[in-house]
Structure formats: structure tokens, C-alpha cells
C-alpha positions in Angstrom: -43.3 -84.3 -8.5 -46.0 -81.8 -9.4 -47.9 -82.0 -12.5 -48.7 -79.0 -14.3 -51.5 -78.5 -16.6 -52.4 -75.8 -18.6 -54.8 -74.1 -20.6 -55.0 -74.8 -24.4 -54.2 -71.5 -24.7 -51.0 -71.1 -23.8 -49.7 -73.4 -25.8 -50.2 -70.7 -28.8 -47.5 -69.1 -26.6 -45.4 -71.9 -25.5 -45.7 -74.6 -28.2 -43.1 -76.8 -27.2 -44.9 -77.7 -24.2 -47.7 -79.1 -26.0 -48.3 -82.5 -25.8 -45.5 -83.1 -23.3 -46.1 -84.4 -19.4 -45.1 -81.5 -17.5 -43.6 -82.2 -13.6 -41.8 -79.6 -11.5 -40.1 -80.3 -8.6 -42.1 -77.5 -6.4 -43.7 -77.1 -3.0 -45.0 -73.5 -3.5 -47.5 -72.2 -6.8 -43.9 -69.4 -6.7 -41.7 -72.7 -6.9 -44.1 -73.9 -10.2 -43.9 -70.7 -11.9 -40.0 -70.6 -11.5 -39.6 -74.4 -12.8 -42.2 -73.4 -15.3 -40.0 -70.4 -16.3 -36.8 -72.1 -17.1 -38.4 -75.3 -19.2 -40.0 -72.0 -21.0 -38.6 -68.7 -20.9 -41.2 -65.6 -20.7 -43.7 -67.8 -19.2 -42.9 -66.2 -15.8 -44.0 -62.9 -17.2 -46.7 -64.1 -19.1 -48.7 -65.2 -16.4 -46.9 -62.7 -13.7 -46.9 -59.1 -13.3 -43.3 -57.7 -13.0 -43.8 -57.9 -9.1 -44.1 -61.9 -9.4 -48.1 -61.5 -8.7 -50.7 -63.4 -10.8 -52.0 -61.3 -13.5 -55.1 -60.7 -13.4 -57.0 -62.7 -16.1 -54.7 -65.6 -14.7 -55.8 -68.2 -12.3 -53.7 -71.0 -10.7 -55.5 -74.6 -9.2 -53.7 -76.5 -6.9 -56.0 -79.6 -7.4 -59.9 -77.8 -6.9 -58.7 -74.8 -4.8 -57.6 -71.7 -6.6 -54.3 -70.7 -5.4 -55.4 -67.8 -2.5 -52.2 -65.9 -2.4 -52.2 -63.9 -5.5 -49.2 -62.0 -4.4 -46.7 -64.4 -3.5 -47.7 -67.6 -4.1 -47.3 -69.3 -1.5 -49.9 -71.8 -1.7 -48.6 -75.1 -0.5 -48.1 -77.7 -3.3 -47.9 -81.6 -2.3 -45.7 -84.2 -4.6 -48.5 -85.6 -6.1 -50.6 -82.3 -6.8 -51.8 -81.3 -9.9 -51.4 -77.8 -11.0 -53.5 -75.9 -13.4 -52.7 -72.8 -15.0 -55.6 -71.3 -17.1 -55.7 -67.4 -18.7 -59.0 -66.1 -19.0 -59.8 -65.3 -22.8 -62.2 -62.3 -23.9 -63.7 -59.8 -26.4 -66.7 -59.4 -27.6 
């Protein structure tokens, strides 16, 4: 299964999942967000827009590539992938 790895960030948002190995059984980045969103509810829209795109300051790896389809996710993701969800954080 899919490993997912996220940024430090989040976990300010979803702190049960810290510390824990996540897998998902997935074979899209949509598939990862879904089994993302029921192991922690509102994560879905966290990262998603209410259309299911990624959010803008949000970027998804499937192993070095960034996930292309922005819209509908539907980068491929292989059993053995790792997945990494990072937010980009700013101010000034």
C-alpha cells in the first residue's frame, strides 16, 4: 500500500496522525485524499477546494514528481509509492 507523508505542518491540524505510519490503499493522488479523509475528517478540505482540486499553496509528490493533475488527481499511484503532502507556509 501507499505511504503517505506529510508536512510537519499539518500535523498542527491533524494531531493524531503524528507519529503514526500512514498507508492507504490508493491508485490515484483522488484515491489518497479520500483514504486520507476518512482516517481524518476535514483533511479533504483542508488541502482541497470544494471542487476536489488542490489548493493552491498545496502540493502533492508521488515519489519526486509533483502530482500534474491539479484538478482531478489522477496521477497514477503504485503500491509501493510514497506520497507527500506538503502546504506551503508564508507571511512576512
Amino acid at each position: 500500500m501507499p505511504k503517505v507523508e506529510l508536512a510537519r505542518h499539518l500535523y498542527a491540524f491533524f494531531p493524531h496522525l503524528e507519529g503514526k505510519e500512514i498507508n492507504v490503499q490508493a491508485e490515484s493522488a483522488a484515491d489518497v485524499v479520500k483514504e486520507m479523509e476518512k482516517l481524518a475528517p476535514g483533511f479533504a478540505f483542508y488541502i482541497c477546494d470544494e471542487r476536489g482540486s488542490l489548493r493552491t499553496h498545496v502540493n502533492m509528490f508521488i515519489e519526486e514528481n509533483m502530482v500534474s493533475d491539479r484538478k482531478k488527481l489522477s496521477d497514477r499511484v503504485k503500491p509501493d509509492s510514497k506520497v507527500y503532502i506538503l502546504q506551503a507556509l508564508s507571511g512576512g
